[in-house]
C-alpha positions as CSV (number, residue, x, y, z in Angstrom):
1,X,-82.9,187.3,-26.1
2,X,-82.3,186.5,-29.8
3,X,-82.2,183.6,-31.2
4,X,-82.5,181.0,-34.1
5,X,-82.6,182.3,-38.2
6,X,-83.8,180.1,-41.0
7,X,-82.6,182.1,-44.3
8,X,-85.1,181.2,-47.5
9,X,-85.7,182.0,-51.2
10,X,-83.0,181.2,-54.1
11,X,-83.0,185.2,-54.9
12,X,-80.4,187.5,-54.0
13,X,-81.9,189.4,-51.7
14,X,-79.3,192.8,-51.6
15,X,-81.5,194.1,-54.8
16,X,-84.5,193.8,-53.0
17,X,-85.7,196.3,-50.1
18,X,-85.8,194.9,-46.8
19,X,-88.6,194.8,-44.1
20,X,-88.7,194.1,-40.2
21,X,-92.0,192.6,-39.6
22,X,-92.4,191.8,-36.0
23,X,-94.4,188.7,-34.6
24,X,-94.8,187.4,-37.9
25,X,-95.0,183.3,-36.6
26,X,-98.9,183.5,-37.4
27,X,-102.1,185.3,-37.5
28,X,-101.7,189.4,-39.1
29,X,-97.6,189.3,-39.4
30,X,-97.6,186.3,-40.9
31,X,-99.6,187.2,-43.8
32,X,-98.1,190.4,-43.5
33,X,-94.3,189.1,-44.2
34,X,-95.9,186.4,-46.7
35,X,-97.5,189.9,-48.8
36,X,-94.1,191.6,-48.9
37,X,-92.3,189.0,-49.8
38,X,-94.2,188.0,-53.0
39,X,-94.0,191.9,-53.7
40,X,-89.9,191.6,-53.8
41,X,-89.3,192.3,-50.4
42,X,-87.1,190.7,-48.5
43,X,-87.9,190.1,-44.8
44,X,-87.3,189.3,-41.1
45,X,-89.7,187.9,-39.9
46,X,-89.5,188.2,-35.8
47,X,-92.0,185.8,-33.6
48,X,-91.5,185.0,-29.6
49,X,-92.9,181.7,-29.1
50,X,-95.9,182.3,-26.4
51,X,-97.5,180.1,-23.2
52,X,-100.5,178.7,-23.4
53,X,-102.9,181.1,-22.4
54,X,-104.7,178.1,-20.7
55,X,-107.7,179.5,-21.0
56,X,-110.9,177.2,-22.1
57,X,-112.4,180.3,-24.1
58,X,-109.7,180.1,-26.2
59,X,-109.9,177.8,-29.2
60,X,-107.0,174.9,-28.9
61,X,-105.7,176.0,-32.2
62,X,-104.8,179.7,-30.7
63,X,-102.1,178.3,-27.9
64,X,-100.8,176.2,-30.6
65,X,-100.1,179.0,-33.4
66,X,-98.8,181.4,-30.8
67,X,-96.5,179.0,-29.5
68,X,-94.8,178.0,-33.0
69,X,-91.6,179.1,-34.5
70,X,-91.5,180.8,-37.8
71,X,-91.0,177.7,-40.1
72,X,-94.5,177.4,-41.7
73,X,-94.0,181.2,-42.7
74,X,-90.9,180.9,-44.2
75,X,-91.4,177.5,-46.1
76,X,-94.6,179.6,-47.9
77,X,-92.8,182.6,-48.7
78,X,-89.7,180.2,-50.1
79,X,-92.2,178.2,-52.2
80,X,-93.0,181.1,-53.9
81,X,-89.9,182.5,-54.4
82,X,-89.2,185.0,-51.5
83,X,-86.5,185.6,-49.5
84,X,-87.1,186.0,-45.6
85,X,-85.3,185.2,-42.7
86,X,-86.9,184.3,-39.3
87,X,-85.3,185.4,-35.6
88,X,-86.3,185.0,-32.0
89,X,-86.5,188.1,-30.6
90,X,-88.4,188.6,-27.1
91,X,-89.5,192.2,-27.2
92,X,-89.1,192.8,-23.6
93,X,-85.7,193.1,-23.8
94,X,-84.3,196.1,-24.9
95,X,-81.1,194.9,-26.1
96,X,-82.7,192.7,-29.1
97,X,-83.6,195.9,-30.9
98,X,-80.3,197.2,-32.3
99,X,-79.7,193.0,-32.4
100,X,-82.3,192.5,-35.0
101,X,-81.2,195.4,-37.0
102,X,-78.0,193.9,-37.3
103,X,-79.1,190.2,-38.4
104,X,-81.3,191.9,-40.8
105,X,-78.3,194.0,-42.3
106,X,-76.2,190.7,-41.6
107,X,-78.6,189.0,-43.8
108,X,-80.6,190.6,-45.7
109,X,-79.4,194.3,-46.5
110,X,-80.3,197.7,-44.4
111,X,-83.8,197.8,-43.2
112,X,-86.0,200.6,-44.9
113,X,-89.7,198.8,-43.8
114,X,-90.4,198.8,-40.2
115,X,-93.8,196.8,-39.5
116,X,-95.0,196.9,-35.7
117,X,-97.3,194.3,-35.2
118,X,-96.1,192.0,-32.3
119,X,-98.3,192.3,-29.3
120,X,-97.9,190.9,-25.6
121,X,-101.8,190.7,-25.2
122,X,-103.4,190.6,-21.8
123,X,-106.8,191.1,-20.7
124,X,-106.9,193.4,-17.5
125,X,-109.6,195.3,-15.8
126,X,-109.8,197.8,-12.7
127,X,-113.1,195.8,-11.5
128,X,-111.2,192.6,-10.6
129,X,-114.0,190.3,-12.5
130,X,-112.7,187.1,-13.5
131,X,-114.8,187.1,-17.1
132,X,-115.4,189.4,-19.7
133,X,-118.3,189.1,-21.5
134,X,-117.1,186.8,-23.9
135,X,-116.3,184.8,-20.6
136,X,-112.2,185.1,-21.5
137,X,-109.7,185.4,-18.4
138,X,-109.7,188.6,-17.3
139,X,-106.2,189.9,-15.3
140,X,-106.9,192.7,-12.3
141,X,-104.4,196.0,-13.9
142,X,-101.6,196.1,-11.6
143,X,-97.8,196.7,-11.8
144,X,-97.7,193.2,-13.4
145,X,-100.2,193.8,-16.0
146,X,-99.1,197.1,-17.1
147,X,-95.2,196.2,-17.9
148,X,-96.5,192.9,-20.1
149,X,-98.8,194.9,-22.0
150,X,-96.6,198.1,-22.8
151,X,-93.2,196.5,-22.8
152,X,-94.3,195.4,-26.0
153,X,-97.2,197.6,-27.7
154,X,-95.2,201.0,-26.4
155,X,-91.7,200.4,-25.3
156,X,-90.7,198.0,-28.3
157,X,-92.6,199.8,-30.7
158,X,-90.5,203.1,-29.8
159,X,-87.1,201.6,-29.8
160,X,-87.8,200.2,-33.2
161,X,-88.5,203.3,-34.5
162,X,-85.7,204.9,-32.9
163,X,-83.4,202.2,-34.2
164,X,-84.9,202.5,-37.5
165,X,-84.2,206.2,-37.8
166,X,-80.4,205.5,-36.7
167,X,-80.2,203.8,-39.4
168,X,-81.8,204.6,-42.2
169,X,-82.0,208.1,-44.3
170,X,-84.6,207.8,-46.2
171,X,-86.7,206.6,-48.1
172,X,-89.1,204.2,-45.9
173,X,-91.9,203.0,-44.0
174,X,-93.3,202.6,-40.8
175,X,-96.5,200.8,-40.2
176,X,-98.1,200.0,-36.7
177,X,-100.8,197.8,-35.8
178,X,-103.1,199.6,-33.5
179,X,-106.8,198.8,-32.4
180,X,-110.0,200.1,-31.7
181,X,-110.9,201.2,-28.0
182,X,-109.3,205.0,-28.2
183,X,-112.2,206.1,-26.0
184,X,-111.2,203.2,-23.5
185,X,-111.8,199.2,-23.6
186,X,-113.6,197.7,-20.9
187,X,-111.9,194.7,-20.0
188,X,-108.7,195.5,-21.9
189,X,-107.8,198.1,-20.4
190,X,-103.7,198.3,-20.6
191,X,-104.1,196.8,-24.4
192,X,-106.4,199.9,-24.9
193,X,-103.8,202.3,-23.4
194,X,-100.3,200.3,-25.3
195,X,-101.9,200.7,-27.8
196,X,-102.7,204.3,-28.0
197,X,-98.9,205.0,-26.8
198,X,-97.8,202.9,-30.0
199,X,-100.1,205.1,-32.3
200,X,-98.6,208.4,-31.0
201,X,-94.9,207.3,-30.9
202,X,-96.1,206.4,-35.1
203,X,-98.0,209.9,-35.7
204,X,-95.1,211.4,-34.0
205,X,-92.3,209.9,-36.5
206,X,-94.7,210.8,-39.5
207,X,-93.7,214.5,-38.5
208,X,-90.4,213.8,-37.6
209,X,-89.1,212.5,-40.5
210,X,-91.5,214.0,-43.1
211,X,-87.9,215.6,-44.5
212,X,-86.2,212.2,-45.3
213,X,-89.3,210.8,-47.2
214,X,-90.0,208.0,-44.1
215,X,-93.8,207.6,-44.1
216,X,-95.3,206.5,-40.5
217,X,-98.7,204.9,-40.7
218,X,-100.9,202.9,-38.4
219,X,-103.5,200.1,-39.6
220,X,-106.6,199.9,-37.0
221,X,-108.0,196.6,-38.7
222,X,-111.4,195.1,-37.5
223,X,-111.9,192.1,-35.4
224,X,-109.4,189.6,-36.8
225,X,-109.3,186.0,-37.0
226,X,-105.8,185.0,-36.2
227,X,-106.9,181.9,-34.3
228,X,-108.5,183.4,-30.8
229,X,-112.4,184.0,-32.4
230,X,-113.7,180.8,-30.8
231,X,-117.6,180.5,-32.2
232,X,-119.1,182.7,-28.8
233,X,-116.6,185.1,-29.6
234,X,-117.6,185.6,-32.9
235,X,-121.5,185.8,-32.4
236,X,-120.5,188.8,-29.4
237,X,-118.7,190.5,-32.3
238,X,-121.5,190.1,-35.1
239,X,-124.0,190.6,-32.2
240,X,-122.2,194.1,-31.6
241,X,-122.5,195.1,-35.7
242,X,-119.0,194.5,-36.6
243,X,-118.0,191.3,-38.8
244,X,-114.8,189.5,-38.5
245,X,-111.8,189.9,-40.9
246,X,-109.0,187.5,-42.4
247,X,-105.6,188.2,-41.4
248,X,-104.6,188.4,-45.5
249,X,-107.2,191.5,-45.8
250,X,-105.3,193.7,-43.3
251,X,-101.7,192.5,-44.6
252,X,-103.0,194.0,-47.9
253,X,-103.5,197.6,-46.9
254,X,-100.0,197.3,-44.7
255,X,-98.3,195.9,-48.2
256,X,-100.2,198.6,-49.9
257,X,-98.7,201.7,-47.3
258,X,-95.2,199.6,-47.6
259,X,-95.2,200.2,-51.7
260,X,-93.8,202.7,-53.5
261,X,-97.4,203.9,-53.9
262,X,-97.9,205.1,-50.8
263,X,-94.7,207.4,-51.1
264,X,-96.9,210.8,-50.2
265,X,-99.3,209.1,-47.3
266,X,-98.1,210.0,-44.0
267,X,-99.2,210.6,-40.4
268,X,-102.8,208.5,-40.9
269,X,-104.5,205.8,-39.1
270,X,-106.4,203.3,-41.7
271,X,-109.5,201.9,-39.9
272,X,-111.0,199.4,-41.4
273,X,-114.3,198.2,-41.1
């Protein structure tokens, strides 16, 4: 399913490179698309508005923000001049892929920026506990649990590489968002797993298309505050030596590996601390 587009910024935006940034209604993709945009890019921004989690762990603000439309993101970006255009697109269906490429060339202009950040989150575990230790929902892994988390994280993130290198020779970017956990997450343990399948499918294309001068780059940021750190969840994740980052921090180094800068790094994942 794809639907709705709100077109913004008083620039023509065929001189301007274009980006796909994917769940970019709030949190890392929305700072992400706002980053581009002031750097001359011109973007889709993709969201799928969420359900409530209806979880009490959860901060009220967090249901609220995933739930939202693109509107906030693409009044900012127009305020300051930018050009963006916003789509529906539910990542679980396959057809949507080669259907945002098309808006976006509709639009905006072929699509040389590919950022992967939309995620169908989901706690799971194989202990069938109803916590974690942050005293979040848990999920017990099953067929259910599997298909919501990697429809998304894998599946979507390899089609939208595939469709990019359909369509475009050369030069551009690819940039997923992974995550920590590569040894295994207790308690999110098909996140975990998406997650790593998303990272290879992006080390993978860094070799592939080395020739056409596509780079392929994933950003492993720290904990993030895109609305879900609640205050227990962010004395667990001091507690544990880590601090917690700002979603305009890690849409800096994805800007950053999206400039013309970055035209020779290739084939890396950025942790950040």
């Amino acid at each position: 399913m794809v639907s709705g587009a709100t077109l913004s910024g008083m620039t023509d935006p065929s001189a301007r490179p274009v980006a796909i940034v994917t769940g970019a209604n709030q949190g890392i993709g929305a700072a992400v698309a706002r980053q581009l945009a002031a750097h001359g890019v011109a973007v889709l921004a993709t969201y799928f508005r969420m359900p409530p989690l209806e979880d009490p762990a959860n901060p009220d603000q967090y249901d609220h923000d995933r739930a939202s439309d693109a509107t906030q993101v693409m009044a900012e970006i127009a305020a300051d001049g930018g050009v963006a255009f916003a789509l529906e697109a539910d990542l679980t269906d396959a057809s949507v892929i080669p259907a945002m490429f098309d808006a976006a060339e509709r639009e905006l202009g072929p699509v040389s920026i590919l950022v992967n950040n939309a995620s169908s989150w989901l706690a799971d575990t194989f202990l069938g506990s109803e916590r974690d230790h942050m005293n979040r929902k848990l999920a017990s892994i099953d067929a259910t649990s599997f298909d919501h988390q990697f429809a998304v994280d894998a599946r979507a993130t390899a089609l939208l590489i595939a469709e990019l290198a359909r369509r475009c020779e050369g030069p551009g970017r690819i940039v997923t968002m992974t995550s920590s956990g590569r040894d295994g997450w207790p308690g999110e343990v098909s996140y975990a797993a998406a997650k790593r399948a998303g990272e290879s499918y992006t080390l993978s294309a860094s070799l592939e298309f080395r020739d056409r001068g596509i780079t392929a780059n994933c950003v492993c940021p720290p904990p993030t505050d895109t609305g879900w750190v609640s205050d227990a969840v962010r004395d667990s994740i001091i507690a544990g030596g880590m601090r917690v980052a700002q979603p305009d921090e890690v849409a800096g180094v994805v800007a950053w590996l999206c400039s013309p800068a970055a035209a020779g790094v290739t084939g890396n994942v950025v942790q950040m601390h």
